[in-house]
KOLGU-313193 format. One line per 8 residues: number of its first residue (from 1); their letters; for each residue x, y, z of C-alpha. Coordinates in pm, whole numbers, plus 50000, padded with zeros to 5 digits. Example, Ala and Ser with C-alpha at 12.3 -4.5 7.8 and 13.67 -1.06 7.14 Angstrom:
! residues 2
1> as> 51230:49550:50780 | 51367:49894:50714
! end
This chain:
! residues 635
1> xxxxxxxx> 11561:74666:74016 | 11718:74967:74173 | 11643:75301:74002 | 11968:75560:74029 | 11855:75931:73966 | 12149:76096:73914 | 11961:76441:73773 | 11631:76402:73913
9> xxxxxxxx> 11527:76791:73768 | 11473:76664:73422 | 11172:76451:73554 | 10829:76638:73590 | 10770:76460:73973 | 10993:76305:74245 | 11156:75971:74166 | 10897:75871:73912
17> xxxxxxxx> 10953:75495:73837 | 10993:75381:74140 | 10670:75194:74035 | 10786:75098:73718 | 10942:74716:73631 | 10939:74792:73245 | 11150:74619:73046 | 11453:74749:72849
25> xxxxxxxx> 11724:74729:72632 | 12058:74714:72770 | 12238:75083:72693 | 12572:75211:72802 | 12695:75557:72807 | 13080:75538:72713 | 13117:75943:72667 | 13254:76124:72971
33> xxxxxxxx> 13054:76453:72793 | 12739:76286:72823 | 12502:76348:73124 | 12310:76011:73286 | 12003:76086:73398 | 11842:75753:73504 | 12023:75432:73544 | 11914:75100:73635
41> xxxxxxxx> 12093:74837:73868 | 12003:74474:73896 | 12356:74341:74065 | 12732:74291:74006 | 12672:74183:73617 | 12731:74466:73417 | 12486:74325:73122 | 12189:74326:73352
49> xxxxxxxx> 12263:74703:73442 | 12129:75032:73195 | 12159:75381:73131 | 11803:75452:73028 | 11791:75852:72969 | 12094:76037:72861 | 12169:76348:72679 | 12532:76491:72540
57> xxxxxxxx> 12711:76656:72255 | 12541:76404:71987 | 12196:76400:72106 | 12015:76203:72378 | 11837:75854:72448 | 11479:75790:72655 | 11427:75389:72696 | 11093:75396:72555
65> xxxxxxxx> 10916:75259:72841 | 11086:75527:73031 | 10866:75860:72892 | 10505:75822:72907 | 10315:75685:73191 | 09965:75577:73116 | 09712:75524:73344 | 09302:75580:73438
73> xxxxxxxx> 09156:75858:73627 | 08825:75865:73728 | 08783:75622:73456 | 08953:75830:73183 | 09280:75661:73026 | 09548:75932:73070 | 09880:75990:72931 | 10143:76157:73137
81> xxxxxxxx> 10521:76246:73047 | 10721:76167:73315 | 11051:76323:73168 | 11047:76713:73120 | 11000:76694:72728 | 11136:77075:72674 | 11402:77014:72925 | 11528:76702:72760
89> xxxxxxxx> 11515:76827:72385 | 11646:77165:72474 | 11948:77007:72646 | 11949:76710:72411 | 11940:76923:72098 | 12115:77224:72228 | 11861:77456:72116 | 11920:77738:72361
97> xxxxxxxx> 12065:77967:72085 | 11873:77854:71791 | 11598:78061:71655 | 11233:77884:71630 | 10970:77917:71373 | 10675:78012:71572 | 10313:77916:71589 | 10139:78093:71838
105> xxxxxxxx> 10236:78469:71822 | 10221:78766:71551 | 10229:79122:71568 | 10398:79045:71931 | 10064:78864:72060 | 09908:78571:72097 | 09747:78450:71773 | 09330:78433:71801
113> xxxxxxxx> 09103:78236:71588 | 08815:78066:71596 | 08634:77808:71357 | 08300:77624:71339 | 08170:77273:71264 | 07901:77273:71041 | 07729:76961:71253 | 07387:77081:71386
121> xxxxxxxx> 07311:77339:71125 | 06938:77210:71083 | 06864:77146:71433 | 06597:77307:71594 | 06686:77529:71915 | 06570:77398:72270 | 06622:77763:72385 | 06348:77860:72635
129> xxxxxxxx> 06318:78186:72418 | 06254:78043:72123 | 06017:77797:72199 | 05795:77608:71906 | 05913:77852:71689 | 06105:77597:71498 | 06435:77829:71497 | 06756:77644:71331
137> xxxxxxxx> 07076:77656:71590 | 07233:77810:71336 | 07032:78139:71372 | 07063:78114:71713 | 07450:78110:71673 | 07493:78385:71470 | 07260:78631:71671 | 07418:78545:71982
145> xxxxxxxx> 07765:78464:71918 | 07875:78612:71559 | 07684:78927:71543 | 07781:79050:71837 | 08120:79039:71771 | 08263:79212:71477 | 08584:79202:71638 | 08690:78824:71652
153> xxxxxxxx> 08710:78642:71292 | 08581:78358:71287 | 08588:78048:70997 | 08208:77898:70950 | 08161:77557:70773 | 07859:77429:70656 | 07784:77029:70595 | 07727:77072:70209
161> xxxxxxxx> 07458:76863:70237 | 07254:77028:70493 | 07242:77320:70223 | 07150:77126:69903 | 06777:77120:69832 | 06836:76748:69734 | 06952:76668:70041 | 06827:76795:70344
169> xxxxxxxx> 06819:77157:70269 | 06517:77394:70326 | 06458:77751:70167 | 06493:77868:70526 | 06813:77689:70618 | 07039:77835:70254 | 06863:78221:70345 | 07000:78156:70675
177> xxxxxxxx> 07375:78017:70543 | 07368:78344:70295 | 07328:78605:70608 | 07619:78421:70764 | 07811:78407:70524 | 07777:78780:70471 | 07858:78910:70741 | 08212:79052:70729
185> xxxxxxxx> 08405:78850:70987 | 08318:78542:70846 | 08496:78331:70685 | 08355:78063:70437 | 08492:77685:70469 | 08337:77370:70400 | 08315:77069:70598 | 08278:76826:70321
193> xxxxxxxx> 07941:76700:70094 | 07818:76425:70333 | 08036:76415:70680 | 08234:76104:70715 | 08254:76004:71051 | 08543:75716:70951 | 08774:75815:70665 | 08945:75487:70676
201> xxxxxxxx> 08621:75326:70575 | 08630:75475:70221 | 08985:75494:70142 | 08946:75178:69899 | 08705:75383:69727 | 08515:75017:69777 | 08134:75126:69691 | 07983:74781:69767
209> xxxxxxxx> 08114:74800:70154 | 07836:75076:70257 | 07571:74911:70117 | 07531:74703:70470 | 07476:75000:70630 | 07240:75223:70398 | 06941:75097:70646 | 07103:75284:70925
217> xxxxxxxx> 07011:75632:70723 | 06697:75821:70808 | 06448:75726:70508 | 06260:76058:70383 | 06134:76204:70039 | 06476:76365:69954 | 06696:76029:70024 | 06777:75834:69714
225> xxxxxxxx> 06835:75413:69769 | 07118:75341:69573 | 07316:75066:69482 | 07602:75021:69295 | 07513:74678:69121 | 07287:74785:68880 | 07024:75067:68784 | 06768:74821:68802
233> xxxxxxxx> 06803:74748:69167 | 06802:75148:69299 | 06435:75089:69343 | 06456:74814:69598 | 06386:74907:69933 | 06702:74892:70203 | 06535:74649:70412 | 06442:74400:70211
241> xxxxxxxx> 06805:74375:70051 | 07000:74342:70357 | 06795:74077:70574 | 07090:73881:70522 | 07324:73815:70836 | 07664:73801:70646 | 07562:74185:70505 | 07450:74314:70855
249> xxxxxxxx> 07711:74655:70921 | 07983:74612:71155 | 08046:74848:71412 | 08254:75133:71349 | 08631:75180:71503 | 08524:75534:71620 | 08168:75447:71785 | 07975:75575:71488
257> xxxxxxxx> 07703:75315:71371 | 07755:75446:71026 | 07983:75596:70837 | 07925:75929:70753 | 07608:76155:70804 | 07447:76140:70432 | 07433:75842:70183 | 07260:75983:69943
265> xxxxxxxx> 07515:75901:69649 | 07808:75663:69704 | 08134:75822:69892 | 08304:76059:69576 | 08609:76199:69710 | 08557:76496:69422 | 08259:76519:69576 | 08312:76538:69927
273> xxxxxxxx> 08594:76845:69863 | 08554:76999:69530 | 08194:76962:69513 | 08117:77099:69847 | 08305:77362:69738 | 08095:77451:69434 | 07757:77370:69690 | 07907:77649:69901
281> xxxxxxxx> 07989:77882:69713 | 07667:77935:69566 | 07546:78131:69891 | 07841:78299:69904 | 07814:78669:69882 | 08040:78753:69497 | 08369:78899:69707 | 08423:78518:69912
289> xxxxxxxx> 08484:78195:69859 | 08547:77905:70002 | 08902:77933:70224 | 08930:77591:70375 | 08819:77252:70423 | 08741:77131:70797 | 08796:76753:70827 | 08497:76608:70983
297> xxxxxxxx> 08451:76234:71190 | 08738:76061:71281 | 08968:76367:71154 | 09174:76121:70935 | 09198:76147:70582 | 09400:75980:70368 | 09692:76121:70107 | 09469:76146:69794
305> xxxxxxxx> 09184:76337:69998 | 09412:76605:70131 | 09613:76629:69770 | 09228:76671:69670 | 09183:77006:69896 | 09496:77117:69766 | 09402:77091:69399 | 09072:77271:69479
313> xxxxxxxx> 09320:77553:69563 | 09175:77515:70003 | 09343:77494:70330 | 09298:77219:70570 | 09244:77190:70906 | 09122:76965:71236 | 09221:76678:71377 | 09497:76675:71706
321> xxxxxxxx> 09182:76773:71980 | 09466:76901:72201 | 09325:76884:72585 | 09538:77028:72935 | 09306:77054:73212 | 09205:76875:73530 | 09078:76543:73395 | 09436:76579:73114
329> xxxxxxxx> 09712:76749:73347 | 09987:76696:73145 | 10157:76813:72767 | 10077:76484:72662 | 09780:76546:72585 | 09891:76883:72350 | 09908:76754:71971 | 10083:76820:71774
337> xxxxxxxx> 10067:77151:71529 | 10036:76922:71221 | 10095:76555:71066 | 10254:76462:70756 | 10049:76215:70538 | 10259:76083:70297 | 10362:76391:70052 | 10025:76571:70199
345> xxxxxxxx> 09975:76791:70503 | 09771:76791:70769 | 09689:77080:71030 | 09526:76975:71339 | 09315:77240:71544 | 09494:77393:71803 | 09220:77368:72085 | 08957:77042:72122
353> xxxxxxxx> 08591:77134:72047 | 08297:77073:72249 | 08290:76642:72179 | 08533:76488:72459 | 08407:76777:72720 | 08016:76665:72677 | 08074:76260:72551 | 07954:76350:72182
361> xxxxxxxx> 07738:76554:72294 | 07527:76369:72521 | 07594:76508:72813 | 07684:76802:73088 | 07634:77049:72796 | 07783:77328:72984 | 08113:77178:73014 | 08291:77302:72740
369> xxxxxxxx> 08371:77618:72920 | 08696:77383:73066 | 08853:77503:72739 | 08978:77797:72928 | 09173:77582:73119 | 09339:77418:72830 | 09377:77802:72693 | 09582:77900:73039
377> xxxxxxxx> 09786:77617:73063 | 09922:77647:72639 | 10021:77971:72747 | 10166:77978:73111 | 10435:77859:73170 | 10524:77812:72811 | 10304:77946:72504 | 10234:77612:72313
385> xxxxxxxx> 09936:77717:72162 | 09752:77991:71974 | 09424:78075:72120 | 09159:77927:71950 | 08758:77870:71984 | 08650:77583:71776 | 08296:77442:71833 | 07995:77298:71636
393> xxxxxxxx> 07686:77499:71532 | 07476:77295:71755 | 07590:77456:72025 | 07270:77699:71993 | 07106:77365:72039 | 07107:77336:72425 | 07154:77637:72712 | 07455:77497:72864
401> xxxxxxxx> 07619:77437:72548 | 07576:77827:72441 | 07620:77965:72739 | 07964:77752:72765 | 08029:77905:72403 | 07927:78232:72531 | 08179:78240:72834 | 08500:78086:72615
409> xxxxxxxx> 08439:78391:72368 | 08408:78645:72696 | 08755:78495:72811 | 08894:78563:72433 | 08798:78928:72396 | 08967:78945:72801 | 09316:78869:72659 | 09536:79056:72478
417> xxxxxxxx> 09521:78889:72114 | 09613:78976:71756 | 09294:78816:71562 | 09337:78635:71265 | 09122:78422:71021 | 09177:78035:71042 | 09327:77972:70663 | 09576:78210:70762
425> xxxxxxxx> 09652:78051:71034 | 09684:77728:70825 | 09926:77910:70602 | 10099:78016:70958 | 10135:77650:71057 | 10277:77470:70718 | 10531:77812:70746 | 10661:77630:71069
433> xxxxxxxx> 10762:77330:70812 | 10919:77495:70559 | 11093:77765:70716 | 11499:77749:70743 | 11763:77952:70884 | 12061:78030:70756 | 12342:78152:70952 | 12547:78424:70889
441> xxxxxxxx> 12778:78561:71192 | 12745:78489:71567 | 12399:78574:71693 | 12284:78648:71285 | 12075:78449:71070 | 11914:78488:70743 | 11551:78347:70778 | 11407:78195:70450
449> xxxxxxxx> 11085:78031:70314 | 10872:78072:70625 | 10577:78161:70367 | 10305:78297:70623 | 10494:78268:70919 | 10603:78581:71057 | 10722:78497:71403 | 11069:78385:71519
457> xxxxxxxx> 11109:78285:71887 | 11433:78305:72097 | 11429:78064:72405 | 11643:78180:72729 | 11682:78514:72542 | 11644:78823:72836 | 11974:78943:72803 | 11923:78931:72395
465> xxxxxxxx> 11770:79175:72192 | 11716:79277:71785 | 11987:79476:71685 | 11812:79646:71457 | 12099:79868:71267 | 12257:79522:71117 | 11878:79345:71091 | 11673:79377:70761
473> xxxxxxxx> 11296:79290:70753 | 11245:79288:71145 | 10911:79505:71271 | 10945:79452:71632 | 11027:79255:71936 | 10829:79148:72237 | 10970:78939:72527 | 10743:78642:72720
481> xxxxxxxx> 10878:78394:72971 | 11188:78434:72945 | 11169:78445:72545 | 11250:78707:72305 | 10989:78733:71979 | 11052:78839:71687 | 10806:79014:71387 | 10903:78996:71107
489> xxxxxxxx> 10756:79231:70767 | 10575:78981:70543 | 10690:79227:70230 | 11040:79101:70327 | 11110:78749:70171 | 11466:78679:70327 | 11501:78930:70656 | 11778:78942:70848
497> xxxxxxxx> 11770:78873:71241 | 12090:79008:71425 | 12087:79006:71825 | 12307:79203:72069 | 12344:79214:72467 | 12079:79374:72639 | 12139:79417:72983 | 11855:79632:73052
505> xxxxxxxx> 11621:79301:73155 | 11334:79515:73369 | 11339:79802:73043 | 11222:79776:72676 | 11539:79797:72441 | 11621:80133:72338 | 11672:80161:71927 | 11732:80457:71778
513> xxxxxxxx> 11454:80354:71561 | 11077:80299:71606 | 10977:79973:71635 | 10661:79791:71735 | 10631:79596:72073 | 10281:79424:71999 | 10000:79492:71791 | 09617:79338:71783
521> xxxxxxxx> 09650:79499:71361 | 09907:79281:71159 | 10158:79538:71047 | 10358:79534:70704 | 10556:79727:70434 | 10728:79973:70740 | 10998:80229:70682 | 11098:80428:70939
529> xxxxxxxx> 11331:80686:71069 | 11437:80843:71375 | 11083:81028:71417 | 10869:80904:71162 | 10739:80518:71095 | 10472:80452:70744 | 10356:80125:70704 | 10016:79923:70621
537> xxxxxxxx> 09777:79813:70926 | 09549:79534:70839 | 09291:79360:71127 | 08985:79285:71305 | 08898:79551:71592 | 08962:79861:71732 | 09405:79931:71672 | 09528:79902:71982
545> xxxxxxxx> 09887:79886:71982 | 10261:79966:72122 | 10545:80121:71985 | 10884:80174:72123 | 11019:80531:71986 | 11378:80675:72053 | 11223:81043:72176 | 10890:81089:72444
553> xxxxxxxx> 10668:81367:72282 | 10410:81445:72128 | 10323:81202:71807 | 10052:81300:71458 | 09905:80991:71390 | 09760:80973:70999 | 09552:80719:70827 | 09569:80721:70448
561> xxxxxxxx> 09687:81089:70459 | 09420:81218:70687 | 09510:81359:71006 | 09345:81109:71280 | 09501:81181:71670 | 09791:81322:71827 | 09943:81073:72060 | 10165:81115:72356
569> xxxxxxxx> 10490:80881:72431 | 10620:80850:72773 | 10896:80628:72877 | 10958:80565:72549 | 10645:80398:72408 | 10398:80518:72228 | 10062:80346:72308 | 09751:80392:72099
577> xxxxxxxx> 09406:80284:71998 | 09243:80336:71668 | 08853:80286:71631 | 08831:80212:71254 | 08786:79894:71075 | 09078:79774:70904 | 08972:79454:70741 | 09132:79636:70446
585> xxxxxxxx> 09471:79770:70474 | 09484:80063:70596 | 09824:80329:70562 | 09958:80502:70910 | 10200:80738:70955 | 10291:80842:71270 | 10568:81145:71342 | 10721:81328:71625
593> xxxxxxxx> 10551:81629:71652 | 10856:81949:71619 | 10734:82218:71698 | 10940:82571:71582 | 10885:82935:71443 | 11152:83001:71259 | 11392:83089:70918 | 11689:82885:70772
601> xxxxxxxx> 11950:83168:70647 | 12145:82894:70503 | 11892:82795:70237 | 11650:83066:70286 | 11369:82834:70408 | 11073:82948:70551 | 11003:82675:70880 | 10643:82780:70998
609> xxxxxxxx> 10522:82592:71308 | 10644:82260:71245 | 10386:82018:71311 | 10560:81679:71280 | 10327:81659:70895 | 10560:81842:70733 | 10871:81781:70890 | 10823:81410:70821
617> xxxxxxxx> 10684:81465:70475 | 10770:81806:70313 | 11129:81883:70453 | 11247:81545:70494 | 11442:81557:70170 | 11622:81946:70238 | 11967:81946:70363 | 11885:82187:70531
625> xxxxxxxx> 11607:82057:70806 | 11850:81797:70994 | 12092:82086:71033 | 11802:82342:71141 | 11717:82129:71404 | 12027:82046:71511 | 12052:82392:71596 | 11719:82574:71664
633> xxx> 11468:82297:71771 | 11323:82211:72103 | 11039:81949:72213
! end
């Protein structure tokens, strides 16, 4: 078989099957408009010959052994596209002028956030510093990784279990769960009642089929020996029920030798989500509760479990364990942002936590610190994926493992990153879903039910820009890679995007009104004008952010009516940092500073000293100040 590349730029390396003898279908293109990429050619018989990757007007076609090659690396299976995936659906699709709902930016930055694994909670530190002091990982987390950063949210679960005194709680382990869970930047989740490591195992809601495997659970005071035949026979012992062959366990699909963590009650799927819930919450501090549910195991639940979280009124999240680094160079390893599960939906993680880099945690402890890796390569050449820490608390367990922990954090506070919790990040990702776009005139759409999702993304867009006198709703733009990003105000339910022509590529787009370029605070709620922009700030961090404004000059900056800095724009942006916490919203002004001593004849006003204050607050509604300074002011 003789492979014709026609277009060999859609494919990621140089003639790539000319290994491959896969077998196909026989496919024709008969449409002059359409583009062949690959062909095949056996001989003169026309049957025996294929088109095997085409795109045109109505779409395209990959023979499906013809776009993922699998093979093993230094023992690890890989998975490798061989076509360009954005190349082909971009051209296939024609989705160079469509707007995208988008995942991985707000406020103009790359979305941060960060979420624990409750796995590990009781065990006891093998820190050198802590040494037969019988100190849970889970202190050794939060002094070393969550305290010292008030700045980065992050989303802690706890095993419900591992916090109920009938199970394998302690007075010192819920003291220690209550000072976590107090501490401002956290986040409460749960990560279910007992841990299954297989979902699939209990979706027949089959009681009898654990019973096999209830010797496999560590025996102590607290466990109760259950069994769902009769009352009677709870007070047999495990071992002397199951000497039978036929009722020895099988192994399980994911490598687990049982199927979840506790047994002290049969599997409850109430109890596994809402009831964890209520555990929770009990050493929650009054003003939290529990925010979302982190799938545990396997990562698989079925429809009922995840209708289940949504009843409780939780988000969802994990599952996906999205990998690009050395040992998985390619995008097909990147999950997905989500899967649908019948009417249900799932969110995966965006990054993979610490199991596939140390083999479930048995090994080279330190090498979870390849997550930066993954990190640069979701964001260069193409931002795929938000940044996001996710790890188990026993990573105070080892050295290596904290350390690693310690270093992926360091990289995090490095970047430039707009910090958010993980449920809204959920929220963010079932936007991407829903969202739909409506449009209105050439280059104009009318964006609606993107629910959380406040980012729209324009591929191929550096000649394009927000024109922001026929927009409604927008907040800012902020160009990446070739792609123009759009904020929009989460007050407005149906904005209005409208691009023009920019041909000022190596410049920020001049507006004749403020607008914000990128932000680490989520902005909302803004009016502006010429010189003046009010709107709510809300964030983790010190408010460090960028504004392009229509004049350079001297800018008041005010926060909740109380003079705070006066800030200087050159080149047309205003760049500032506020030190003040704004995990509640906070309300900024900020207004050119006009300064004038002077006296209005035609309405007999008195203009003392302008300071920008009262131009933008007092005198804003006179007839008389835009014609003043039309005439009298200077900068």
């Amino acid at each position: 078989m003789l492979n014709i590349y026609n277009n060999p730029e859609i494919f990621l390396t140089q003639e790539p099957f000319s290994w491959n003898r896969t077998s196909y279908e026989t496919v024709t293109s008969v449409d002059s408009k359409n583009t062949v990429y690959l062909a095949s050619h056996k001989g003169n018989d026309a049957e025996e010959n294929s088109d095997l990757l085409i795109t045109g007007p109505n779409g395209g076609y990959i023979s499906s052994g013809y776009i993922i090659k699998t093979d093993i690396v230094a023992g690890v299976h890989t998975r490798q596209w061989v076509v360009n995936p954005f190349e082909f659906f971009r051209t296939a699709l024609a989705t160079d002028d469509l707007p995208k709902p988008d995942t991985t930016t707000i406020a103009g930055r790359r979305i941060y956030y960060s979420h624990i694994d409750g796995d590990g909670y009781n065990s006891i530190t093998q820190l050198e510093e802590y040494r037969d002091q019988g100190v849970l990982s889970a202190q050794v987390v939060m002094d070393k990784a969550i305290k010292p950063h008030p700045e980065l949210p992050v989303t802690l679960t706890v095993i419900a279990g591992d916090i109920d005194p009938a199970w394998a709680a302690t007075q010192k382990s819920r003291e220690i769960a209550k000072e976590l869970f107090a501490l401002p930047q956290v986040e409460a989740g749960t990560h279910t009642y007992s841990h299954p490591f297989n979902w699939e195992f209990f979706e027949d809601e089959n009681k009898e089929k654990e019973i096999p495997y209830l010797r496999l659970y560590p025996q102590n005071a607290k466990q109760t020996v259950w069994n769902p035949d009769s009352e009677a026979k709870k007070t047999q012992t495990i071992f002397s029920k199951f000497v039978n062959e036929k009722l020895r366990p099988k192994a399980m699909p994911d490598g687990n030798a049982r199927p979840r963590a506790f047994a002290h009650e049969p599997f409850n799927i109430q109890k596994e989500v809402q009831g964890s819930i209520m555990a929770i919450e009990e050493v929650l501090p009054k003003d939290k509760q529990v925010e979302v549910i982190m799938w545990s195991g396997d990562c698989m639940p079925w429809e009922e479990v995840l209708h289940q979280s949504r009843l409780a009124g939780v988000q969802n999240i994990n599952g996906g364990d999205t990998l690009f680094d050395a040992r998985h160079p390619n995008y097909a390893t990147v999950a997905a942002i989500g899967r649908q599960v019948g009417k249900e939906l799932q969110i995966y993680a965006s990054t993979s936590n610490e199991i596939p880099y140390t083999n479930e945690w048995t090994e080279n402890f330190d090498a979870h610190r390849h997550l930066q890796e993954t990190l640069r390569n979701t964001e260069s050449p193409i931002r795929l994926k938000p940044l996001n820490i996710y790890y188990h608390l026993y990573a105070g367990e080892k050295e290596a493992g904290l350390n690693a922990l310690l270093s992926n954090i360091n990289y995090a506070t490095a970047q430039s990153i707009a910090p958010i919790t993980t449920s809204h990040y959920t929220h963010i990702a079932e936007g991407f879903y829903d969202t739909k776009f409506l449009q209105v005139a050439p280059d104009t759409w009318t964006i609606k039910n993107r629910g959380a999702l406040q980012t729209i993304r324009f591929d191929k867009s550096s000649f394009k820009s927000v024109d922001f006198g026929r927009s409604k709703g927008v907040i800012g733009q902020n160009y990446l890679q070739g792609s123009l990003y759009v904020y929009l105000d989460e007050t407005v339910s149906k904005p209005i995007i409208a691009l023009k022509n920019n041909p000022n590529y190596f410049d920020v787009p001049k507006e004749n009104v403020p607008y914000l370029i990128e932000s680490r605070w989520l902005i909302s709620n803004l009016r502006s004008s010429e010189n003046y922009v009010d709107f709510t700030a809300q964030g983790f961090g010190d408010g460090d952010c960028t504004w392009q404004v229509p004049v350079d000059g001297n800018y008041r900056v005010r926060i909740n009516g109380n003079d705070t800095k006066i800030v200087v724009a050159k080149d047309r942006k205003l760049k500032m940092q506020i030190e003040q916490n704004a995990t509640q919203p906070l309300h900024l002004t900020i207004t050119r500073i006009i300064q004038y001593l002077g006296y209005c004849n035609a309405y007999a006003c008195y203009i003392s000293c302008h300071d920008g204050v009262s131009v933008g607050i007092a005198c804003l509604q006179h007839v008389c100040l835009p014609r003043y300074i039309d005439k009298h002011s200077h900068d």
